[in-house]
Jmol script that loads the backbone (N, CA, C; Angstrom):
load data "model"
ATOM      1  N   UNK A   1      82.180 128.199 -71.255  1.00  0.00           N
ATOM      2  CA  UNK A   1      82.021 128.698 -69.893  1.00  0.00           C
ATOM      3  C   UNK A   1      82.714 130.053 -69.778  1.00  0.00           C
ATOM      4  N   UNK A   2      81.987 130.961 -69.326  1.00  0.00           N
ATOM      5  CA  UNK A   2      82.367 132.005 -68.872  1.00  0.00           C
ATOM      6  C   UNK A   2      83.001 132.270 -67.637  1.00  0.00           C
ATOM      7  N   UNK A   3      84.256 133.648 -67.971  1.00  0.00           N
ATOM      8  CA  UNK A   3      85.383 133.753 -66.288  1.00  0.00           C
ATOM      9  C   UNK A   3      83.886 134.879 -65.438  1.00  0.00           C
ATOM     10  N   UNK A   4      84.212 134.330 -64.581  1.00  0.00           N
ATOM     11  CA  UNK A   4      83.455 135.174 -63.247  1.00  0.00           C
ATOM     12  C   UNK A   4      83.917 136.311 -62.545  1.00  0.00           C
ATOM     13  N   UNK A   5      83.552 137.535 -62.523  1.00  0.00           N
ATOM     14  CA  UNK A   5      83.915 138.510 -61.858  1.00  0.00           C
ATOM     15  C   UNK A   5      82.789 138.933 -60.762  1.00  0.00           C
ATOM     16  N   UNK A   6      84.003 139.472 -59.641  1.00  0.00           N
ATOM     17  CA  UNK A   6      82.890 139.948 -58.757  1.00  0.00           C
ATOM     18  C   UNK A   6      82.975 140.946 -58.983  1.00  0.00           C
ATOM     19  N   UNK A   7      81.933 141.892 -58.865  1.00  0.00           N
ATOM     20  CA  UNK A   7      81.867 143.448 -59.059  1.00  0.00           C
ATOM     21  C   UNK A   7      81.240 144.034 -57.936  1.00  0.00           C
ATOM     22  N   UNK A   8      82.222 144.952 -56.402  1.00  0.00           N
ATOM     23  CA  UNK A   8      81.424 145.402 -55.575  1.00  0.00           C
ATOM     24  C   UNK A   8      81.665 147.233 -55.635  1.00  0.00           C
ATOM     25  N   UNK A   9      79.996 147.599 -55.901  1.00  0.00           N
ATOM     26  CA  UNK A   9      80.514 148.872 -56.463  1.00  0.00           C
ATOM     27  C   UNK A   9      78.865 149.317 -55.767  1.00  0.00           C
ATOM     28  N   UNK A  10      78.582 150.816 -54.701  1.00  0.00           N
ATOM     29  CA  UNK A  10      77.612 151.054 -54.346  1.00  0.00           C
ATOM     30  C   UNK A  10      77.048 151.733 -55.140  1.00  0.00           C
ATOM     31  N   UNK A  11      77.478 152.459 -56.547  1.00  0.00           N
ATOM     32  CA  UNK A  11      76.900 153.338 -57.516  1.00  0.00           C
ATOM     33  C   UNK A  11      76.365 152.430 -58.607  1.00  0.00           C
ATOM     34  N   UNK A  12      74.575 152.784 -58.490  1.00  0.00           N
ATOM     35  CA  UNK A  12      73.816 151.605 -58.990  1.00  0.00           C
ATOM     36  C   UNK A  12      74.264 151.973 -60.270  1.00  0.00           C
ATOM     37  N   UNK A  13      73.790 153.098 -60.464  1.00  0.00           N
ATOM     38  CA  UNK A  13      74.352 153.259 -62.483  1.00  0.00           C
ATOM     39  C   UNK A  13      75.594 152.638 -62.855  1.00  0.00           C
ATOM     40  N   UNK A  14      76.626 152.703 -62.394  1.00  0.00           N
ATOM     41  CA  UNK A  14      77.983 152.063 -62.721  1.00  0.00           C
ATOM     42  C   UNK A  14      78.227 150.896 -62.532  1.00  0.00           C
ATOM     43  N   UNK A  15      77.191 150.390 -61.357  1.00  0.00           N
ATOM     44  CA  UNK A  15      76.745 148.751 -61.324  1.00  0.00           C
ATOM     45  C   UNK A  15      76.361 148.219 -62.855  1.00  0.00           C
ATOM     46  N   UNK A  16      75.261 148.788 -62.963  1.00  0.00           N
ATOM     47  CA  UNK A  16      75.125 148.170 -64.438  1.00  0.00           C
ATOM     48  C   UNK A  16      75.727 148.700 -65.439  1.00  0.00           C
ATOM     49  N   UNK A  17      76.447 149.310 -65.985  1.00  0.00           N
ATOM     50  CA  UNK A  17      77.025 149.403 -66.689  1.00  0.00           C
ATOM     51  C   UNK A  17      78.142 148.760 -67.270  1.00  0.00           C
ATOM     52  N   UNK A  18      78.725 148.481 -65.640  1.00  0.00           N
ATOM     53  CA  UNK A  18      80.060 147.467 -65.715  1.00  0.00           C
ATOM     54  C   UNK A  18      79.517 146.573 -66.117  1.00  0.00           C
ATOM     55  N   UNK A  19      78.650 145.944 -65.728  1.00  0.00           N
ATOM     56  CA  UNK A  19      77.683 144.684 -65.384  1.00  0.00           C
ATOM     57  C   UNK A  19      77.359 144.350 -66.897  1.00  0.00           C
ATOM     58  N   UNK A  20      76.521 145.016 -67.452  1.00  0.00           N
ATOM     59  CA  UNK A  20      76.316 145.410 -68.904  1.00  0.00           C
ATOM     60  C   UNK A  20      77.624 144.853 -69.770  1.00  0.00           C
ATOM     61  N   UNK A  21      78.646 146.064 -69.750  1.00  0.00           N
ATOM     62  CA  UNK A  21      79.907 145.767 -70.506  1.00  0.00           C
ATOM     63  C   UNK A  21      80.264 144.412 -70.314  1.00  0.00           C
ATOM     64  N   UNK A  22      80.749 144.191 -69.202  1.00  0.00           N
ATOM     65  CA  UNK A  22      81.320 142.615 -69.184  1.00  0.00           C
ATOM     66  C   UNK A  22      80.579 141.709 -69.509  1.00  0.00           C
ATOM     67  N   UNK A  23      79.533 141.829 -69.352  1.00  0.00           N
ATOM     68  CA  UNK A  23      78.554 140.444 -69.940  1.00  0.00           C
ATOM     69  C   UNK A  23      78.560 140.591 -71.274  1.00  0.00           C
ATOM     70  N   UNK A  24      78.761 141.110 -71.834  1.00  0.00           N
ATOM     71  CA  UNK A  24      79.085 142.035 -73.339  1.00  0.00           C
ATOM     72  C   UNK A  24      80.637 141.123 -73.746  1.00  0.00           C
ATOM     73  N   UNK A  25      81.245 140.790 -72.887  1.00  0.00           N
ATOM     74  CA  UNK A  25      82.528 140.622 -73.117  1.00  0.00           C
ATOM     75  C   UNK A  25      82.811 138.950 -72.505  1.00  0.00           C
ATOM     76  N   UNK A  26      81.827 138.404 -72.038  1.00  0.00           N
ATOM     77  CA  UNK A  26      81.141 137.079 -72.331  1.00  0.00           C
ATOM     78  C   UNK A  26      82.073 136.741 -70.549  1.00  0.00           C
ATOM     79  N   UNK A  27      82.340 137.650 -69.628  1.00  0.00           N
ATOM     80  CA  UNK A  27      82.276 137.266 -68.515  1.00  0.00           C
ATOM     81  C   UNK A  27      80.651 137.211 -67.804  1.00  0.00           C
ATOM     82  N   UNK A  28      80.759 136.420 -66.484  1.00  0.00           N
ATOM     83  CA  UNK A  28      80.202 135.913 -65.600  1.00  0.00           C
ATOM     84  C   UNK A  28      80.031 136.971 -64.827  1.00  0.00           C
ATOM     85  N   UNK A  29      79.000 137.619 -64.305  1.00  0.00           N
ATOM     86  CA  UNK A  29      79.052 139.048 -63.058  1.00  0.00           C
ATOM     87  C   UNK A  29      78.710 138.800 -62.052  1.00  0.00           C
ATOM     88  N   UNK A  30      78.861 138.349 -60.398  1.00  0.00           N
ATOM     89  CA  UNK A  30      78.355 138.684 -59.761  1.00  0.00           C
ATOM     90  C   UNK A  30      78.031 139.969 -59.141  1.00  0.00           C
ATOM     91  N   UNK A  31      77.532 141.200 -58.599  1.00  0.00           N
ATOM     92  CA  UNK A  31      77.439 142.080 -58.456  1.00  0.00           C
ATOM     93  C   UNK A  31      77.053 141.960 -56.427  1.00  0.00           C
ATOM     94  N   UNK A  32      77.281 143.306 -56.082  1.00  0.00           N
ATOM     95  CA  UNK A  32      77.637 143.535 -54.504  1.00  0.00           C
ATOM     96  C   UNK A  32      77.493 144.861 -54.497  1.00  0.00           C
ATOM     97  N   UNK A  33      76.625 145.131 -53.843  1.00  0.00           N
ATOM     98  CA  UNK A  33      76.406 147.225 -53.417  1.00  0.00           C
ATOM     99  C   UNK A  33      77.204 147.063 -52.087  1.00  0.00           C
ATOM    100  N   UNK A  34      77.625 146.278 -51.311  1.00  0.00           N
ATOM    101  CA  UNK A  34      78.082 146.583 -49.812  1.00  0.00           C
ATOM    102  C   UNK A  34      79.579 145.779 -49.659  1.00  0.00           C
ATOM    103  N   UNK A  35      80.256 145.628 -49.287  1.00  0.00           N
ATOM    104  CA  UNK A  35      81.043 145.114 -48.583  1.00  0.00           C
ATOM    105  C   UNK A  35      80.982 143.718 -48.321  1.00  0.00           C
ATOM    106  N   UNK A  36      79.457 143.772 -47.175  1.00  0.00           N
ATOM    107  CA  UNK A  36      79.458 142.269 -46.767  1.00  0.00           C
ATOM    108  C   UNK A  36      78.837 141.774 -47.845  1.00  0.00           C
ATOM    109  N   UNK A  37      78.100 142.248 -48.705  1.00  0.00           N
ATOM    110  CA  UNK A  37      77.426 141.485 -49.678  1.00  0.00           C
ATOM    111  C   UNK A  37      78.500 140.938 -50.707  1.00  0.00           C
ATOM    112  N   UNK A  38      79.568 141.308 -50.872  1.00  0.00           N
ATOM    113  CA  UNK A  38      80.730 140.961 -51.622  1.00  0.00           C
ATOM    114  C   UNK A  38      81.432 140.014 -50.867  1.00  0.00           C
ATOM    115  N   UNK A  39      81.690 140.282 -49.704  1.00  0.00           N
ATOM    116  CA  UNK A  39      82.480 139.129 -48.737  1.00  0.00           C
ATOM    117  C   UNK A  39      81.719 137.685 -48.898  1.00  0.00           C
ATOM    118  N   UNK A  40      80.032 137.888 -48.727  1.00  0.00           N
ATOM    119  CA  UNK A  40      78.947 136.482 -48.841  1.00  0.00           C
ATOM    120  C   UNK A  40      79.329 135.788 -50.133  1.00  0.00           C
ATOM    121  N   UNK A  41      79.114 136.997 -51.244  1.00  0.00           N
ATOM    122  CA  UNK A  41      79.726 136.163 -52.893  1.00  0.00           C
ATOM    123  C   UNK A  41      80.844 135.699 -52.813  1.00  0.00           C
ATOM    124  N   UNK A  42      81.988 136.179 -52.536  1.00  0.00           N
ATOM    125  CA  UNK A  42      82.840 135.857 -52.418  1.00  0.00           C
ATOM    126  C   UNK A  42      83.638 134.286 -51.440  1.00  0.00           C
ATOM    127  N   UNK A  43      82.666 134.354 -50.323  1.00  0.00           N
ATOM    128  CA  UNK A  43      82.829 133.100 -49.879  1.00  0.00           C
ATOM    129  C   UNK A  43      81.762 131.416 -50.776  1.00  0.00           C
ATOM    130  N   UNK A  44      81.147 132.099 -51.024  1.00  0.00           N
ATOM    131  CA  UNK A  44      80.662 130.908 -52.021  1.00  0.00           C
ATOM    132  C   UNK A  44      80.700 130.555 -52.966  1.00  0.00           C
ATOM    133  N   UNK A  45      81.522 131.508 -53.970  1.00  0.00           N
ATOM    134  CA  UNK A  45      81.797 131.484 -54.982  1.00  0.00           C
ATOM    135  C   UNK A  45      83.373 131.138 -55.253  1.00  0.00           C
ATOM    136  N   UNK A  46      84.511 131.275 -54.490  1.00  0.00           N
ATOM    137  CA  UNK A  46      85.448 132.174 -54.409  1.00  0.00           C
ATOM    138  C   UNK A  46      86.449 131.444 -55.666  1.00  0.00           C
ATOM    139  N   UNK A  47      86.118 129.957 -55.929  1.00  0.00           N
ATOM    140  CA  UNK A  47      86.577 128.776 -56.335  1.00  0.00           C
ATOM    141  C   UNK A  47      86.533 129.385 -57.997  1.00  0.00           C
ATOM    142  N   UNK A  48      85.686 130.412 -58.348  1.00  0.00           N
ATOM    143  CA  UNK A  48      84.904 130.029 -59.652  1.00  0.00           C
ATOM    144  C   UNK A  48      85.203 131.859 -59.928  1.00  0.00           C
ATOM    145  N   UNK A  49      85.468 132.312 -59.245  1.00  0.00           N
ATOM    146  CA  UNK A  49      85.634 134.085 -59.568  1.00  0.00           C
ATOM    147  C   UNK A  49      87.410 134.154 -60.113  1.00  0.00           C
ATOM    148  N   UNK A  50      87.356 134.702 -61.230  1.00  0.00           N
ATOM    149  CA  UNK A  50      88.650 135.087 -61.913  1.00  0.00           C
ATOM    150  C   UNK A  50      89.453 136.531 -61.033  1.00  0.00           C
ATOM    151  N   UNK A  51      88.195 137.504 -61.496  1.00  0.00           N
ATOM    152  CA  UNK A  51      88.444 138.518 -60.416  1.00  0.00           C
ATOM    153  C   UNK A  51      87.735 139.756 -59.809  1.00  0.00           C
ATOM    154  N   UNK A  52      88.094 140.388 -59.188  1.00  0.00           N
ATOM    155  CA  UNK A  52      87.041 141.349 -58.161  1.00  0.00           C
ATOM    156  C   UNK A  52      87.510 142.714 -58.670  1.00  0.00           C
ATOM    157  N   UNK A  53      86.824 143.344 -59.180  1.00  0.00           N
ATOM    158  CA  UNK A  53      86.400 144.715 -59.758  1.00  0.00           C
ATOM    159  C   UNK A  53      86.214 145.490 -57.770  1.00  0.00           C
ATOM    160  N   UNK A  54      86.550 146.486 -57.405  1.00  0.00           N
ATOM    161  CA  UNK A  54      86.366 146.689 -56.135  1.00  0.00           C
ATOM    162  C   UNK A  54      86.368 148.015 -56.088  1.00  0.00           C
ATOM    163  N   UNK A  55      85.245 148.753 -55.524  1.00  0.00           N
ATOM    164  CA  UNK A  55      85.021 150.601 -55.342  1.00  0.00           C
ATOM    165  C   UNK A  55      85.738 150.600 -53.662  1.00  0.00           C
ATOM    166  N   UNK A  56      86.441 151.316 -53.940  1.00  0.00           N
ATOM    167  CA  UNK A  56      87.673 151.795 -52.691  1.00  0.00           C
ATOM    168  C   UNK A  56      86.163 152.260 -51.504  1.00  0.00           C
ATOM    169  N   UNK A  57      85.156 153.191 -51.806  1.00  0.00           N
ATOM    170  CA  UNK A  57      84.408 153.636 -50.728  1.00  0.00           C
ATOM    171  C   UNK A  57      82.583 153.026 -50.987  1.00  0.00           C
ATOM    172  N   UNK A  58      82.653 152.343 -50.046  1.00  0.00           N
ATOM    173  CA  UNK A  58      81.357 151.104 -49.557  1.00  0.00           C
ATOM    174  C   UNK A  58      80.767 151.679 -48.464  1.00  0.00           C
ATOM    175  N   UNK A  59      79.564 151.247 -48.546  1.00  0.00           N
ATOM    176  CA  UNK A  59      78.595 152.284 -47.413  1.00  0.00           C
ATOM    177  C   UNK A  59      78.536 151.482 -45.827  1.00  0.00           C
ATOM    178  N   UNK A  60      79.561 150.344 -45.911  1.00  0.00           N
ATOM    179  CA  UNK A  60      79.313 149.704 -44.642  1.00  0.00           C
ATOM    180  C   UNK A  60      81.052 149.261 -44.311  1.00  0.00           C
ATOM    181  N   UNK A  61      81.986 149.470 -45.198  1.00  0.00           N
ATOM    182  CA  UNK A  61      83.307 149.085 -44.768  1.00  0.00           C
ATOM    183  C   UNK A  61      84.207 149.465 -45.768  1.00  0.00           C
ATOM    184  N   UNK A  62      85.130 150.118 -45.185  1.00  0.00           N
ATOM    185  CA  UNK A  62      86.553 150.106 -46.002  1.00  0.00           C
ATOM    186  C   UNK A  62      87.083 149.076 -46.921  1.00  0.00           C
ATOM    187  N   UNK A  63      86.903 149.663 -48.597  1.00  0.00           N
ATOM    188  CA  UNK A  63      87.876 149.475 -49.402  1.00  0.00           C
ATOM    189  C   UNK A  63      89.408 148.409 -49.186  1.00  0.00           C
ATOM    190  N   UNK A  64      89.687 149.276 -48.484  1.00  0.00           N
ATOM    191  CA  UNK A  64      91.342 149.217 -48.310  1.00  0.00           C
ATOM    192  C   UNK A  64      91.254 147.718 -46.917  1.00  0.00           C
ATOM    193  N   UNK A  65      90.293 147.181 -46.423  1.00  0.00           N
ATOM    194  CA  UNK A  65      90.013 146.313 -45.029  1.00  0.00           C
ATOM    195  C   UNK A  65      89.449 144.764 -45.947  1.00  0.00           C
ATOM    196  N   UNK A  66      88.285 145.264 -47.266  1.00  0.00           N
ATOM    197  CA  UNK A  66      87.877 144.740 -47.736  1.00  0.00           C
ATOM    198  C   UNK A  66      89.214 143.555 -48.712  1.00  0.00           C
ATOM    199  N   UNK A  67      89.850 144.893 -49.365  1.00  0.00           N
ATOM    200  CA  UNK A  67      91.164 144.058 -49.740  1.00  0.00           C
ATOM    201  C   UNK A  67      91.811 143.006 -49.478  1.00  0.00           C
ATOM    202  N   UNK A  68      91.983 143.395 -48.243  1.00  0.00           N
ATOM    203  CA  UNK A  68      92.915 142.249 -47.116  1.00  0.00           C
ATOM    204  C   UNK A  68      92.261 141.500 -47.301  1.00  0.00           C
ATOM    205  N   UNK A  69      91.080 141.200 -46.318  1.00  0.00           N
ATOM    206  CA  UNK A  69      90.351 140.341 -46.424  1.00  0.00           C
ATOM    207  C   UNK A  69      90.017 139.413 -47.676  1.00  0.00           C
ATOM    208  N   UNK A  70      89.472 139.730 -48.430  1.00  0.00           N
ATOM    209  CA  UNK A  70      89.781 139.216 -50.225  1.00  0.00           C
ATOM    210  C   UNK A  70      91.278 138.176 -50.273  1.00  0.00           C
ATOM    211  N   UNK A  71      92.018 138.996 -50.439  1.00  0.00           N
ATOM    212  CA  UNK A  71      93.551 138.768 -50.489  1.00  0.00           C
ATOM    213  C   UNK A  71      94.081 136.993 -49.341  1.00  0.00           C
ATOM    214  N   UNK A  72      93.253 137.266 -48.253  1.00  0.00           N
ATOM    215  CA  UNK A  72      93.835 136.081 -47.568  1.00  0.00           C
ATOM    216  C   UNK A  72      94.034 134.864 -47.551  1.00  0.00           C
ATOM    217  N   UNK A  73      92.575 134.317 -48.426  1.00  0.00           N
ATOM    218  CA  UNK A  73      92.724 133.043 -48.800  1.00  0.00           C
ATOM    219  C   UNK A  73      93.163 132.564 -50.009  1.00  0.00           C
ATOM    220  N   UNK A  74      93.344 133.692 -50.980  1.00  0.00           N
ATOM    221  CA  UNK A  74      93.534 133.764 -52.362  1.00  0.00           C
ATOM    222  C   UNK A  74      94.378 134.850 -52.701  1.00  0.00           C
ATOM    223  N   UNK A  75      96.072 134.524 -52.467  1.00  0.00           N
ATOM    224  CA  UNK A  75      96.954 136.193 -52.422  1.00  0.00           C
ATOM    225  C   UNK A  75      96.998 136.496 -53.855  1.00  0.00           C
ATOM    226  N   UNK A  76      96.944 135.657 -55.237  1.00  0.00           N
ATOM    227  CA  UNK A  76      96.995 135.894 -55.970  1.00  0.00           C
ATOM    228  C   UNK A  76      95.634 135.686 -56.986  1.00  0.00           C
ATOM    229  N   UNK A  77      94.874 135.988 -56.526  1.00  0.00           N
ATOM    230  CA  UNK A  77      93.569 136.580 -56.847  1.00  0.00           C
ATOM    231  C   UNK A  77      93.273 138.056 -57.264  1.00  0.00           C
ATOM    232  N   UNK A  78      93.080 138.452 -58.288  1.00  0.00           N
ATOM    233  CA  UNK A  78      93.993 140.297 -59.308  1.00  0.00           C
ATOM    234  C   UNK A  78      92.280 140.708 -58.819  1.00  0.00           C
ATOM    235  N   UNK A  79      92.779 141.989 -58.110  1.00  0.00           N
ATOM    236  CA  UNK A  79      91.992 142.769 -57.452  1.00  0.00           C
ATOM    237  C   UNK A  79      91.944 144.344 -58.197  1.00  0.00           C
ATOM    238  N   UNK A  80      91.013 144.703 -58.962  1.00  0.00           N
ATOM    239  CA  UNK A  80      90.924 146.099 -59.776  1.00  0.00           C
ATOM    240  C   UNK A  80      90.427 147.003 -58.883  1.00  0.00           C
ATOM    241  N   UNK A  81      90.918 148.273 -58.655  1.00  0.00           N
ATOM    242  CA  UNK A  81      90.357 148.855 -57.268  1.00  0.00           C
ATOM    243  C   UNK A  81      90.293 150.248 -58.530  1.00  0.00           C
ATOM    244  N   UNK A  82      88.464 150.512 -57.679  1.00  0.00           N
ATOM    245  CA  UNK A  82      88.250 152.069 -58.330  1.00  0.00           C
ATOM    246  C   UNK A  82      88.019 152.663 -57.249  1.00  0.00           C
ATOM    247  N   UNK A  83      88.330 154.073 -57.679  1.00  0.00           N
ATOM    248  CA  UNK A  83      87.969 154.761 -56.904  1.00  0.00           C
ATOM    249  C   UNK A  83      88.064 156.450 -57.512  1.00  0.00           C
ATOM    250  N   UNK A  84      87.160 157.517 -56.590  1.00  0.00           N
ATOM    251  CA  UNK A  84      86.898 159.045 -56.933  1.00  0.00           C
ATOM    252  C   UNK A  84      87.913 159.996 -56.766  1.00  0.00           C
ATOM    253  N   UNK A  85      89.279 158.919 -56.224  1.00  0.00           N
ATOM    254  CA  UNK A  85      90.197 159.764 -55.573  1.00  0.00           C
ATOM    255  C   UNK A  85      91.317 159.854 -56.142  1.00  0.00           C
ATOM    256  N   UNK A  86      92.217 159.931 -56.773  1.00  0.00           N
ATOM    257  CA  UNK A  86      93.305 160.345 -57.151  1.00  0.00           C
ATOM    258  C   UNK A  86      94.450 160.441 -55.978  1.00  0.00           C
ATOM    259  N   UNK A  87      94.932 159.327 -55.703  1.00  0.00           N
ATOM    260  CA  UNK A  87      95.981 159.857 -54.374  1.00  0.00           C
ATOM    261  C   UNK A  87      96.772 158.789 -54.443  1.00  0.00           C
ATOM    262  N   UNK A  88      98.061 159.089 -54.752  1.00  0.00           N
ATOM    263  CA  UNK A  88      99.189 158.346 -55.373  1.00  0.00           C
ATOM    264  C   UNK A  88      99.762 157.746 -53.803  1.00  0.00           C
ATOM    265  N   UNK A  89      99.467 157.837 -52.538  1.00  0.00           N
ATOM    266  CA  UNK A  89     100.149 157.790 -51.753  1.00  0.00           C
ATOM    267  C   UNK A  89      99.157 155.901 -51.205  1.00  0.00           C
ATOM    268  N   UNK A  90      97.897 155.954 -51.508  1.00  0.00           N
ATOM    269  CA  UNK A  90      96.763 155.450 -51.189  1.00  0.00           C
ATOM    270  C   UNK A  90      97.239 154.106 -52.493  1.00  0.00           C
ATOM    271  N   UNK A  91      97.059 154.462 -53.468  1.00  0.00           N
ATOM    272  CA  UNK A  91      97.536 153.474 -54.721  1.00  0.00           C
ATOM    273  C   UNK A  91      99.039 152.757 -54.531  1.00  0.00           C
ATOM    274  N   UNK A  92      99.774 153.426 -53.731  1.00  0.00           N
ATOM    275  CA  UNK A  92     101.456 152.416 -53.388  1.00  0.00           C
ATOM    276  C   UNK A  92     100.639 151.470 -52.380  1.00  0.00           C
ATOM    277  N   UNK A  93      99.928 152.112 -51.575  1.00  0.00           N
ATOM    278  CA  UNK A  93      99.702 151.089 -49.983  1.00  0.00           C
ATOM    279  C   UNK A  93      98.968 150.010 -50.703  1.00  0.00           C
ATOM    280  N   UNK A  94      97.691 150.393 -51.477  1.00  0.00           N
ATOM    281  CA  UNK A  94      97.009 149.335 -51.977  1.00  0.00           C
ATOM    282  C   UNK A  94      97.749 148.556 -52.784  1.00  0.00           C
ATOM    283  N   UNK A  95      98.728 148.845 -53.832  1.00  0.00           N
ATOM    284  CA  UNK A  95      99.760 147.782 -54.511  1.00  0.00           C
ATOM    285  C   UNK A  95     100.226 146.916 -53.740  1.00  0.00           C
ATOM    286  N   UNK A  96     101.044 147.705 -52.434  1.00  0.00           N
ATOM    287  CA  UNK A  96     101.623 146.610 -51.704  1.00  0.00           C
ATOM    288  C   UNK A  96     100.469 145.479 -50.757  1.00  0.00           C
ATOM    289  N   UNK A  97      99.519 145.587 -50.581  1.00  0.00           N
ATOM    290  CA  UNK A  97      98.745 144.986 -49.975  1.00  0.00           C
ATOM    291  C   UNK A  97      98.465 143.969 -51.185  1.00  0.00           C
ATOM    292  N   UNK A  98      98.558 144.232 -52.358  1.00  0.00           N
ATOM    293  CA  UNK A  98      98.036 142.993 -53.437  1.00  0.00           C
ATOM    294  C   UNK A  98      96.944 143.441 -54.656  1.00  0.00           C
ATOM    295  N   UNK A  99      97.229 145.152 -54.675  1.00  0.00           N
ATOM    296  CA  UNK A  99      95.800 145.037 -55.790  1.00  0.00           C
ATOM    297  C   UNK A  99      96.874 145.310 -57.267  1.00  0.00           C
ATOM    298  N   UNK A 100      95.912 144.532 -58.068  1.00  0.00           N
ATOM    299  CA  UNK A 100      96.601 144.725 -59.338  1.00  0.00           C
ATOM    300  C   UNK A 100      96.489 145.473 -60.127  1.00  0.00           C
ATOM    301  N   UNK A 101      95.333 146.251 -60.093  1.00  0.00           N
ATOM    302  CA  UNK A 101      95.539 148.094 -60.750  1.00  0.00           C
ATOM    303  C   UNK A 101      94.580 148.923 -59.774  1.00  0.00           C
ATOM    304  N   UNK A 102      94.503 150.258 -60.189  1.00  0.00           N
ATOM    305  CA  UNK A 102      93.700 151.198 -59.512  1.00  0.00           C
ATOM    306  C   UNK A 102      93.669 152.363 -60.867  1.00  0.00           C
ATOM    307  N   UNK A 103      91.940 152.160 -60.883  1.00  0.00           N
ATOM    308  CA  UNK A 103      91.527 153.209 -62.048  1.00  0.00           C
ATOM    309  C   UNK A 103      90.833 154.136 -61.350  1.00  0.00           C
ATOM    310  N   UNK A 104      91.251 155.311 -61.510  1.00  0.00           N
ATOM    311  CA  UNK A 104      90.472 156.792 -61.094  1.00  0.00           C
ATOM    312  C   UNK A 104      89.079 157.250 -61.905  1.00  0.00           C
ATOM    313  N   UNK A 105      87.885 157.494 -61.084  1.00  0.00           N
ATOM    314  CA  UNK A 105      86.725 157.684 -61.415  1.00  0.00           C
ATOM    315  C   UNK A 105      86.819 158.992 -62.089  1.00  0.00           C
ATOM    316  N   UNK A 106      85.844 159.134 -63.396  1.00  0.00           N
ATOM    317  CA  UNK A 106      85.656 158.170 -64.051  1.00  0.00           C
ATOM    318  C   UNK A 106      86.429 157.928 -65.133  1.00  0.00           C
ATOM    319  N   UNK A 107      86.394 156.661 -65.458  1.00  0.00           N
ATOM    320  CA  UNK A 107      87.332 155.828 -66.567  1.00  0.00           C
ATOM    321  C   UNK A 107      86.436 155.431 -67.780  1.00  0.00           C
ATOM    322  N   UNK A 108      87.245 155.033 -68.795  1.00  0.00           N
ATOM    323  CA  UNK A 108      86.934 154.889 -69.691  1.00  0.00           C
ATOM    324  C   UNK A 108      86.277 153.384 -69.584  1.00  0.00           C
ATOM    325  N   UNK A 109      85.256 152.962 -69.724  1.00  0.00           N
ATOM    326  CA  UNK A 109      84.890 151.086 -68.982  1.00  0.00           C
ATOM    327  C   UNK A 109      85.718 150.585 -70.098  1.00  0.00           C
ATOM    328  N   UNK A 110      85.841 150.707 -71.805  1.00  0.00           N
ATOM    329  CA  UNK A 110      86.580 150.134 -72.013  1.00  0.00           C
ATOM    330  C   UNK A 110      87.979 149.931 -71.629  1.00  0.00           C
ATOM    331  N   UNK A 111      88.717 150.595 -70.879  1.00  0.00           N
ATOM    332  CA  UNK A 111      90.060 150.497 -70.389  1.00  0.00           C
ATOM    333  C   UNK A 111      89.699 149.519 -69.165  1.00  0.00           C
ATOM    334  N   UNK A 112      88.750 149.866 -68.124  1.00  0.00           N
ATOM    335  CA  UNK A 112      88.738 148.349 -67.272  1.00  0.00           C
ATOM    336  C   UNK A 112      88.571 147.397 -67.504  1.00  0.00           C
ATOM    337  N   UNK A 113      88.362 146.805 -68.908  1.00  0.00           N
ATOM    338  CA  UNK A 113      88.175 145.189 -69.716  1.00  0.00           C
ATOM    339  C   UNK A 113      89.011 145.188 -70.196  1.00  0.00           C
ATOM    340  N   UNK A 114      90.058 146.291 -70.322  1.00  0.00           N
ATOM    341  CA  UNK A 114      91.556 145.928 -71.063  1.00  0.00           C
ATOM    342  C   UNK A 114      92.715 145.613 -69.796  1.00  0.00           C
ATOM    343  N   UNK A 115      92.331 146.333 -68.952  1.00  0.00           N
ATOM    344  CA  UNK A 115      92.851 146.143 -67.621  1.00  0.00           C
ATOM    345  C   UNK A 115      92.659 144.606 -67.296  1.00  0.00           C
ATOM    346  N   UNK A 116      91.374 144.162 -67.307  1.00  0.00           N
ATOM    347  CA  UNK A 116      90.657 142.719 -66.362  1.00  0.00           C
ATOM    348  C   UNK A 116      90.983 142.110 -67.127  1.00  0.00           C
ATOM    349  N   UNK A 117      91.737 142.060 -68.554  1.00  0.00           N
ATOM    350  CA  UNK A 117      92.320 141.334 -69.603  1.00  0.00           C
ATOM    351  C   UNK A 117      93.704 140.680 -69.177  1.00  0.00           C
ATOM    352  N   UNK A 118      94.345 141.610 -68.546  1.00  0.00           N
ATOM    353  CA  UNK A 118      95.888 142.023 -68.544  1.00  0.00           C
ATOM    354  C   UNK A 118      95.974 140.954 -67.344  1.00  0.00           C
ATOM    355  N   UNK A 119      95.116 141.354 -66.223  1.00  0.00           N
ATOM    356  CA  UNK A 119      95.331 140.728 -65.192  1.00  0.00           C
ATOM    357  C   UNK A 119      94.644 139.483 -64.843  1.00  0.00           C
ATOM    358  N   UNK A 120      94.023 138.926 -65.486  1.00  0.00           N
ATOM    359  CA  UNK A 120      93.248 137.986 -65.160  1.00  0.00           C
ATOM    360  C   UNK A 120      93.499 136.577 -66.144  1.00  0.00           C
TER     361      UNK A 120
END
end "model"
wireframe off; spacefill off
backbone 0.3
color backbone group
């Protein structure tokens, strides 16, 4: 049996790619272009997901709102947050809220399966 990741990311190419790699790496993918479409997986799944791969900017809700939310029923549930931005001030707030790394676009994908290794 394979670990389950959710992956909510609105950049279709990097959708599959991740998507690609990890199934490559004998995880489980669910995949999410939106927010709520990640919140829906996430509530039906939530039992069976190791962990959530998460793009900081979603075309229908905040990153950083999405977190929380994630985080509430499951505080120790390892949350990988990407994002285009580079802002060290944004990466303390998200630590303290509960995410367990933050990789700056773009990354090497093998370093986010060494990452989803570490933390999961």
């Amino acid at each position: 049996m394979s670990d389950v990741v959710l992956l909510i990311e609105d950049d279709f190419d990097l959708l599959w790619m991740i998507n690609k790699l990890l199934s490559l790496h004998n995880y489980e993918v669910l995949t999410a272009v939106t927010g709520t479409q990640g919140l829906d997986l996430f509530s039906r799944h939530a039992q069976q997901i190791c962990a959530v791969v998460l793009d900081l900017t979603l075309p229908d809700m905040d990153g950083e709102q999405l977190l929380k939310e994630l985080k509430k029923p499951f505080p120790d549930l390892p949350v990988i947050i990407t994002s285009g931005l580079e802002d060290l001030g944004q990466k303390k707030r998200l630590s303290k809220i509960g995410a367990s790394a933050y990789l700056t676009k773009p990354f090497d994908l093998n370093r986010l399966v060494e990452v989803l290794k570490q933390v999961s």
